[in-house]
N, C-alpha and C positions, 0 to 999 in steps of 0.2 A: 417526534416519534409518529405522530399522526400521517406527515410526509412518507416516512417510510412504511406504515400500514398500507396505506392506498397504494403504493409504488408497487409493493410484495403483491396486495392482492391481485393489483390488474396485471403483475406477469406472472403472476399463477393464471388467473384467466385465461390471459391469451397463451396459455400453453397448454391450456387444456383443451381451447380453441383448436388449435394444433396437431393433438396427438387425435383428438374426433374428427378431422377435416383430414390427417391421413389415413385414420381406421377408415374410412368413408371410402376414401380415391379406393384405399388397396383391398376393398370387399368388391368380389363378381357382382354379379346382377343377382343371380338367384339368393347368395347369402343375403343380401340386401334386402330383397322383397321378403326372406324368411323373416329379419329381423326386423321390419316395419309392421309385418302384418302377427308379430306377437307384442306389440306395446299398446299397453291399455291408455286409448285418450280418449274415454269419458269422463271421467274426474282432472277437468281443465281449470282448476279455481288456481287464482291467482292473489298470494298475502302480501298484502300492501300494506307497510307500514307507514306511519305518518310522515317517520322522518327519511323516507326513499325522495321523495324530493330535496331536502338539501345535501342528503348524498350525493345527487346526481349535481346539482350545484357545487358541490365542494369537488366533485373532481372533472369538471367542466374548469372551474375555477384552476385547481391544480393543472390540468394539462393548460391551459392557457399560459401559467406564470413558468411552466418547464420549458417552455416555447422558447417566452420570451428571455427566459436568462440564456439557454443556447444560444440564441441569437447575439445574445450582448455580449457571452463568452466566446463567442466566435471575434466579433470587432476589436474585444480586449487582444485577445491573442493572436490576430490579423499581424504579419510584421511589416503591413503597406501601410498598415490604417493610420492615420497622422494622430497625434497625441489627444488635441483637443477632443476626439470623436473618441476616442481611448478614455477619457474623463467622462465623456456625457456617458460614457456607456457604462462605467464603474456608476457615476451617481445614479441612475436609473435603475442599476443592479442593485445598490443599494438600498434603495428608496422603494422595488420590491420588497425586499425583506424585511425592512420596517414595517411595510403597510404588512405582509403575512403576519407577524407578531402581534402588532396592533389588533388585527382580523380577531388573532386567538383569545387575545386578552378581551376583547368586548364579547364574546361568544362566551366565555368563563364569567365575566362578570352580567351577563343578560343572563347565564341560567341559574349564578347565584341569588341575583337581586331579584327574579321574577319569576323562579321554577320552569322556564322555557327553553327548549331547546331553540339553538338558533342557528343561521349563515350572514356572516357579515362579509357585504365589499368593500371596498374602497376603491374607488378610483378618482382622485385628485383629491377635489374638496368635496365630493358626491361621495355618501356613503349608505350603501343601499341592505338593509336589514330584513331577511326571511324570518318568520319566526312559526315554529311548528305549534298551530292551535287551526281547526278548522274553525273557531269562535272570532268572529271581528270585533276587537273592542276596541273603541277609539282612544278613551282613555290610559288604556294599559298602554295603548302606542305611542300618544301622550307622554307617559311614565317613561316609555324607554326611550324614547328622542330627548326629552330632557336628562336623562341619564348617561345618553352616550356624546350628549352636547358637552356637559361637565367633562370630561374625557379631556377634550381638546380646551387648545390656549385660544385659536382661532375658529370663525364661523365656519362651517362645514352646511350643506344639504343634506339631509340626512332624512330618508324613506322607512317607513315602515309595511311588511306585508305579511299576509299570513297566508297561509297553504292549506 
């Protein structure tokens, strides 16, 4: 569900993107300058929540892995593309989606075991962990790399950072 929140909000987004970028084109000049010079920008504060950083990581993240499955769904359903590269492309598509799961299950389980919000990557056997605290504590990182070590059957690199 998470996949489809983020998918919903960025094309709401970009459609409201849209409909402001043709209100724009299709206002004259003089409407225009009427309606710049009545919007109040002295109160320009900007809310910055803690966790806008691994938002923007998680859908950094997300458009990256939407990428690359179109791309793989494209070789899948290519009808030149020879079998063998048909297979790597199913395993890879595969092996996204595992690691997305994986992703989720260590983010539930980092904000169970340790009250933290987090972003987890993976890529191969590198699995790179944000965690939302502007507090550096070695230990607690400590706690969570041996936490997300127990996870796996095999050795993994596993980072910890905080924001």
């Amino acid at each position: 569900w998470k996949k489809r929140t983020w998918f919903i909000l960025s094309n709401q987004l970009f459609s409201i993107i849209l409909i402001l970028s043709i209100f724009y084109i299709s206002m004259d000049d003089s409407e225009l300058s009427e309606f710049v010079s009545n919007v109040d920008t002295t109160d320009t504060t900007l809310v910055v929540n803690e966790s806008t950083e691994l938002v923007a990581l998680r859908i950094q993240n997300d458009e990256a892995t939407l990428e690359a499955i179109n791309e793989l769904q494209g070789i899948i359903l290519d009808s030149e593309t020879d079998l063998q590269a048909k297979n790597d492309a199913y395993d890879r598509l595969k092996n996204l989606n595992d690691n997305k799961t994986t992703q989720e299950k260590l983010e539930k389980l980092i904000k169970e075991e340790f009250g933290f919000d987090s972003f987890v990557k993976i890529n191969g056997d590198t699995i790179t962990i944000t965690i939302d605290s502007s507090e550096h504590d070695y230990n607690l990182a400590n706690d969570i790399i041996r936490c997300v070590s127990s996870y796996f059957k095999s050795d993994k690199y596993i980072s910890v950072k905080f924001n």
